[in-house]
N, C-alpha and C positions, 0 to 999 in steps of 0.2 A: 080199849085203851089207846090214848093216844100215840102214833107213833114219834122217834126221837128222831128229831133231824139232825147232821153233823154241826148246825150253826146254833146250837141249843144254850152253849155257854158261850159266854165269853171270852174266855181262853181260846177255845175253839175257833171262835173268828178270827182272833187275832193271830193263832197260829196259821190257819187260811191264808190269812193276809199278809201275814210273813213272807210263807211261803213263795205265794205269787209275785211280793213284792223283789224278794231275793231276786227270785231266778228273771226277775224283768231286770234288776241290775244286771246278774251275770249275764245275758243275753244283748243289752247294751254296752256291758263293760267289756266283754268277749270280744264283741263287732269289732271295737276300739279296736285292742290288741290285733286281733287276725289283719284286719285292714292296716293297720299302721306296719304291722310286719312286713305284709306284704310290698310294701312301698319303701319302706325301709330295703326290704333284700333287694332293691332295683336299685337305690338311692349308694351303697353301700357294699365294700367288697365282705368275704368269707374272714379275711383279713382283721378288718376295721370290727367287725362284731366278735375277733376273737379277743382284740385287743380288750374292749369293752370289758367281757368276760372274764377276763384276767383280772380286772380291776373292780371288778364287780366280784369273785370269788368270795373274797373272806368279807365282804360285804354282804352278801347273801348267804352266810351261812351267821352272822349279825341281825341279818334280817329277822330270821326267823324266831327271832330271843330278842327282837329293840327292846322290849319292856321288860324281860324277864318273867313270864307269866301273869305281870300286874292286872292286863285287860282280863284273863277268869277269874282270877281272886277278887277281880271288884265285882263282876259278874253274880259270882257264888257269895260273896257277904253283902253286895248292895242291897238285897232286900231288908235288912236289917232296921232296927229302928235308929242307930247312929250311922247309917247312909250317908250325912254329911259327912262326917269325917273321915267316911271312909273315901270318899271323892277327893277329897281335898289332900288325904295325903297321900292317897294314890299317883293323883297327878303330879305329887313332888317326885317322888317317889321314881316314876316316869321319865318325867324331866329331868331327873339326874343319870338315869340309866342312859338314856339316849346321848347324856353330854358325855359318859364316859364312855361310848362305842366312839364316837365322832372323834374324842380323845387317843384313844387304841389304836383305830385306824390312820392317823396319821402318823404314829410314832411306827407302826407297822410299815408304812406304804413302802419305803428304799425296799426292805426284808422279802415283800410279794415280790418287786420290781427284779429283784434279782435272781429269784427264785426261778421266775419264766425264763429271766433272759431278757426282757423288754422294758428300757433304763426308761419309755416312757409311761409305763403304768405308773409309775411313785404319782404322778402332779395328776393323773387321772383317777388315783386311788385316795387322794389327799381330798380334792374336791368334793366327789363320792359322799365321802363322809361327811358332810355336814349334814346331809339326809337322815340322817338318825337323831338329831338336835331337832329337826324342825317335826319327825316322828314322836318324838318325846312330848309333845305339844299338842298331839290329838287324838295319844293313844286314850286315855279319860274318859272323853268327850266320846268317843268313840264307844267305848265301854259303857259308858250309860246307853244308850241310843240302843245296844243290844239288849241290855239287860230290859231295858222297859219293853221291849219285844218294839220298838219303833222304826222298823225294817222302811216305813215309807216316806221314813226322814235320811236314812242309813242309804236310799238311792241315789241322790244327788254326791255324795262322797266317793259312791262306789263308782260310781259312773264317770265323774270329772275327772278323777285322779286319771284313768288311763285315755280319756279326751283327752285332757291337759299333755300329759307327758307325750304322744303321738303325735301332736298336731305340733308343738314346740320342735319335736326331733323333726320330721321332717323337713319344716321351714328350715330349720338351721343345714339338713342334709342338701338343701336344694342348694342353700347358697353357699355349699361347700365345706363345712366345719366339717366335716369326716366325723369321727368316733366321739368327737367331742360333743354331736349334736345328741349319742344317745345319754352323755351321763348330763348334760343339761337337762333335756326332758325329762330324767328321772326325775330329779328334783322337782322340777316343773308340778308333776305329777302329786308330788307326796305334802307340798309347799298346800296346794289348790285343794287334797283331802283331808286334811287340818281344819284348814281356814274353814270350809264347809260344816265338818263335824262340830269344831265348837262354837258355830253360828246357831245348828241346828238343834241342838241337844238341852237347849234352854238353861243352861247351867256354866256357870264361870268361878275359876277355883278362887279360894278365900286361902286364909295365909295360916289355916290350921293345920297343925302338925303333931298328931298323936302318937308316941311312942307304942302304946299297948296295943292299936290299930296297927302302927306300921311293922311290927313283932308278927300282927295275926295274918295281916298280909303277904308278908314275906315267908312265913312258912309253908300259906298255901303253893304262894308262887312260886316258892324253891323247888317243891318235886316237878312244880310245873317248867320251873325252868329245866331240867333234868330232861325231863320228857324232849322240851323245844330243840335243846342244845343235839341231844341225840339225831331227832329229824333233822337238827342242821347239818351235820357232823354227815350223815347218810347221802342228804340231798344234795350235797355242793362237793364231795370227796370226786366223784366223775372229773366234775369242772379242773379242778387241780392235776389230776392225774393225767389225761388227755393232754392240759397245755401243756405242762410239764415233759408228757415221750413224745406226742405228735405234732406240739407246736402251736402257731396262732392262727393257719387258716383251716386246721381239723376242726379246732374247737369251735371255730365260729359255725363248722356246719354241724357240728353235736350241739352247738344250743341253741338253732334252728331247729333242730329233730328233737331235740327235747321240748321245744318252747310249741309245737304245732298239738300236741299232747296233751301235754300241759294247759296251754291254755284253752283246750277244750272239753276236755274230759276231768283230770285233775280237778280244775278249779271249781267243776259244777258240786263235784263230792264236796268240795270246803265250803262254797256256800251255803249249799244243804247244812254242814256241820258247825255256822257259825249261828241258824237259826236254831240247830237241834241241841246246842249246849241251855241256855237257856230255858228252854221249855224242858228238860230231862230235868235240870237244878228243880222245877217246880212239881217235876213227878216224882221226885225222890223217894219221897215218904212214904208211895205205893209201889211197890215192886212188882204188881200185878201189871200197873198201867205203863211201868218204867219199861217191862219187859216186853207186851205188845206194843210200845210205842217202838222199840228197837227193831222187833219184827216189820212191821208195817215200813219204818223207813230205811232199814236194807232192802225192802222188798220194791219198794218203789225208786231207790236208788240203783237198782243193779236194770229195773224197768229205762231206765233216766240214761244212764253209763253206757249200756251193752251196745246199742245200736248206734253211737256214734260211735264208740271203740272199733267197733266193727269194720264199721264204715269208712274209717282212715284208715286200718291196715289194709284191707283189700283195695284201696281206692288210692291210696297213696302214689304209686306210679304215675296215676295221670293229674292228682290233686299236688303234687310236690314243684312238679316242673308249670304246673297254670297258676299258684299262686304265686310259689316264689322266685319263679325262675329257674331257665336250664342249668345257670350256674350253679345253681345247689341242688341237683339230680343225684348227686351222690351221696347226700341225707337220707334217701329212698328206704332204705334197708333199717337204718335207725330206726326213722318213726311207725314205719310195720311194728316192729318188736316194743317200742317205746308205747305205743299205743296198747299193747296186751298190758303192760307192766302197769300204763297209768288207770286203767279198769279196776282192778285188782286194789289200786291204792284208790281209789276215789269211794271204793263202796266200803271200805276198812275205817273210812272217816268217822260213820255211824256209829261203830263198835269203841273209836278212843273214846269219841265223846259221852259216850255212857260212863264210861272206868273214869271219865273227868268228874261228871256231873254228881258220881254217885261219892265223890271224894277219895274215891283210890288212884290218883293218877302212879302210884307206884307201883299198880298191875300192869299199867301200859308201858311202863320204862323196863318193867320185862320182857314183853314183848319186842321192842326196838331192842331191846341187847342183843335179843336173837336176829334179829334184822341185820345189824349191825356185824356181829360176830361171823354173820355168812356173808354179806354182802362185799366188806373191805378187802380180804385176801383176793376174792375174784374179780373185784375190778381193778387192783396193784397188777395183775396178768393183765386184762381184757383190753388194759390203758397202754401196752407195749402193741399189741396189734392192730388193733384201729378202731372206728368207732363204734361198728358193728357187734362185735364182739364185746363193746362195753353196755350196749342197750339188750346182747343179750343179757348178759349175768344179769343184769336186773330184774330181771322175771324170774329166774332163779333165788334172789333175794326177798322179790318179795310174793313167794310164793310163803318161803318158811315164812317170813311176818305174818301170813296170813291165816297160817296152821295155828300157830303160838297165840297169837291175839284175838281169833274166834273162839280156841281152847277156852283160854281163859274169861273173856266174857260169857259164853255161854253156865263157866263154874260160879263164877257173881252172879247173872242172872236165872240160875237156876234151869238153864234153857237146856232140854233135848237137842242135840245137832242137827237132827235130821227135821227141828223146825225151821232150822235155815235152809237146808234144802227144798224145803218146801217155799219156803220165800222167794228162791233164786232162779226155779223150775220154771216159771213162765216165761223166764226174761231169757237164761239158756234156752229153753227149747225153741221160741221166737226167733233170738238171733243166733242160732244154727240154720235155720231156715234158709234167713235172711242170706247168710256167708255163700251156702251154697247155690243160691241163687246169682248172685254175683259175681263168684269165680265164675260160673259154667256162662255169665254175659261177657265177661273180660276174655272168655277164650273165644266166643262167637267176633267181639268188636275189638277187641286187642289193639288194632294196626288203624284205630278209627282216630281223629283227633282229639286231645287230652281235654279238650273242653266239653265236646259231645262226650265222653265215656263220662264224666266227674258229673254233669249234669242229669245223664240218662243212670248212672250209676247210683245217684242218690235218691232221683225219684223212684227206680226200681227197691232199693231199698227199705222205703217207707213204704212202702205199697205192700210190699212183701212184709216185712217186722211188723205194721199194722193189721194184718190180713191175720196174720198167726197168732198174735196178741189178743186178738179177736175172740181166738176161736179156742186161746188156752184160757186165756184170764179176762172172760168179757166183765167181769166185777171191776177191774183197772178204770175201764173206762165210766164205767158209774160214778164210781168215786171220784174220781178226775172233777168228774162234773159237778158233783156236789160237794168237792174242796175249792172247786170255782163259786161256787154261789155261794158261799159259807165264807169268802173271803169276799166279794161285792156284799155283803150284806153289812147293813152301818150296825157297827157295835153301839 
């Protein structure tokens, strides 16, 4: 009999090629960010990005909701045979949420402005928002591009937006605009992810407007907005609290310590979880394949996670003060702890996107209650001491998220627990390995320059996490391989 190669269907490739295609975005869209940050913290005081951050709070907690769940509702009905309409009034649909964030947020802006303290967030907060109008405009476009699994049209979006916005702020920090140059290049950023999307996505809205469609849509997207609103509510309450007791140049170094995290560990799980809604929506129907496909991509996800996580809390000391300067040395302690917290959340990605795909986003809004319900009282404390104290409790928070929302997935998909443990056994044991290998170098070179320990630290670390990956799960690397060729191979 012959045997089954993973490039056998169709699906299969284009999952491959997904895949590869994503994480070649996130890996150039990553670069963007870390590099523009880094330039930015030189460019720019603790000050001037706390301000930002002020102004960008209830902005980013808008972010997470521009559409209100529209982009999975089109996701999860576009396969349909009335597709078109479902496009078309989606993207109204869109389009109007977005005009009424950008609406919101101006009538808000004085209310932030006084809240801090700082009479000039209003005209920074005001500007801001028009990012949500021209958001409105690509969220659709955008939404198709996933749903067809077109991950290698979805590159050039993912990638310009944080080109575009980094290259803009800077120009504008060099020649001085201060704080004003990061909410220019937002826009910049969100303006140039649009335009792309609905260049690429081969599709342009028509002026249909279904009532019974936008009924079907909006019930989807309502638990979905529930869900979003919660993640916002969780993710941006820090931001608030910190400006609020410790002012505008704490927070600027809490969302540097948050942002060094974030955009490395964090955002790799999202990507992963923007390919893996999708393709779960198409394994719906078999609970068999729904449920190894969740194994398989916790299992290569915590593979994915672990060793960068790792890598930045232990490495942090000398990676904090070479990338973004002495001046923010005292982020240090943040993103040690910030980096446990974003692990934790980046492999949890997997597990929404199931409870999404399989139509229950109301199992995951229980999950986040719990999140929520432990998380808020302890950072209302953690935000009166400093910042430290507030990137603890977050491991704390989302420790219980992680209890409550495995709980429950595992009860949906029928999964023994200890097959997760099984999943996550190579990648713990690996980078335990790895951890104790690089304290016991940080104590040997300690006192060495921050550039030779960051360098020799991460090479030692691959060396090591690859050596023991090896030796627990030499199958990772098979597959690796032939999820590589299974993605070069033409559909």
């Amino acid at each position: 009999m012959a045997r089954v190669s993973v490039a056998e269907t169709r699906l299969e490739r284009r999952i491959a090629s997904g895949a590869l295609w994503s994480y070649a975005a996130h890996a150039t869209g990553r670069l963007a960010v870390f590099g523009g940050l880094a330039i930015l913290a030189r460019l720019l005081s603790p000050h001037e990005f706390g301000l930002f951050a002020m102004a960008a709070t209830v902005a980013n907690f808008f972010e997470v909701v521009r559409d209100f769940g529209l982009r999975s509702a089109v996701i999860y009905f576009g396969r349909e045979d009335e597709s078109a309409a479902i496009f078309d009034t989606g993207f109204w649909l869109a389009l109007a949420s977005g005009a009424a964030i950008t609406a919101a947020l101006l009538v808000l802006a004085p209310a932030v402005a006084a809240f801090y303290g700082y009479a000039e967030v209003t005209t920074l907060m005001q500007v801001l928002s028009i990012y949500f109008l021209i958001a409105g405009l690509g969220a659709v476009p955008d939404a198709i591009l996933r749903q067809k699994l077109e991950f290698g049209r979805r590159f050039w979006p993912e990638t310009g937006a944080p080109v575009a916005r980094y290259t803009v702020a800077i120009a504008l920090a060099v020649q001085g605009f201060g704080v004003w140059s990061l909410v220019v290049g937002q826009l910049a950023g969100i303006l140039l992810s649009g335009a792309l999307s609905t260049a690429l996505c081969r599709w342009s809205p028509g002026f249909r407007f279904r009532r019974a469609t936008a009924r079907k849509l909006i019930g989807y997207a309502g638990q979905m907005s529930v869900v979003d609103l919660l993640a916002a509510l969780i993710l941006n309450l820090d931001y608030l609290l910190v400006g609020r007791f410790l002012g505008s140049s704490a927070l600027g170094l809490y969302t540097l310590a948050f942002k060094l995290p974030d955009t490395t560990i964090t955002a790799m799980g999202y990507v992963l979880s923007n390919l893996l809604l999708p393709t779960y929506v198409r394994l719906n129907e078999d609970r068999a394949k729904l449920r190894a496909g969740f194994l398989q991509a916790l299992h290569y996800l915590a593979l994915l996670l672990s060793p960068a996580a790792a890598g930045l809390c232990v490495l942090a000391p000398a990676l904090v003060p070479l990338v973004l300067g002495e001046q923010w040395s005292g982020a240090i302690p943040a993103v040690q702890l910030l980096a446990v917290a974003s692990l934790v959340q980046g492999i949890l990605f997997s597990a929404g996107t199931v409870l999404v795909a399989g139509g229950r986003p109301g199992l995951l809004i229980a999950a986040q209650m719990v999140w929520a319900g432990t998380l808020a009282p302890c950072l209302f404390v953690a935000a009166q001491v400093n910042i430290t104290a507030v990137a603890a409790v977050h491991i704390v928070g989302i420790v219980a998220f992680a209890v409550a929302k495995l709980m429950i997935t595992c009860r949906f998909l029928v999964l023994d627990p200890r097959e997760l443990l099984l999943a996550l056994k190579p990648s713990l044991l690996s980078v335990g390995a790895m951890v104790i290998v690089l304290v016991t170098f940080l104590q040997v070179f300690g006192q060495a320059s921050p550039a030779f320990i960051a360098a020799a630290g991460v090479g030692l670390g691959v060396v090591v996490y690859g050596t023991a990956l090896w030796i627990l799960d030499p199958t990772a690397v098979r597959h690796a391989r032939a999820f590589t060729n299974a993605a070069l191979h033409r559909s």
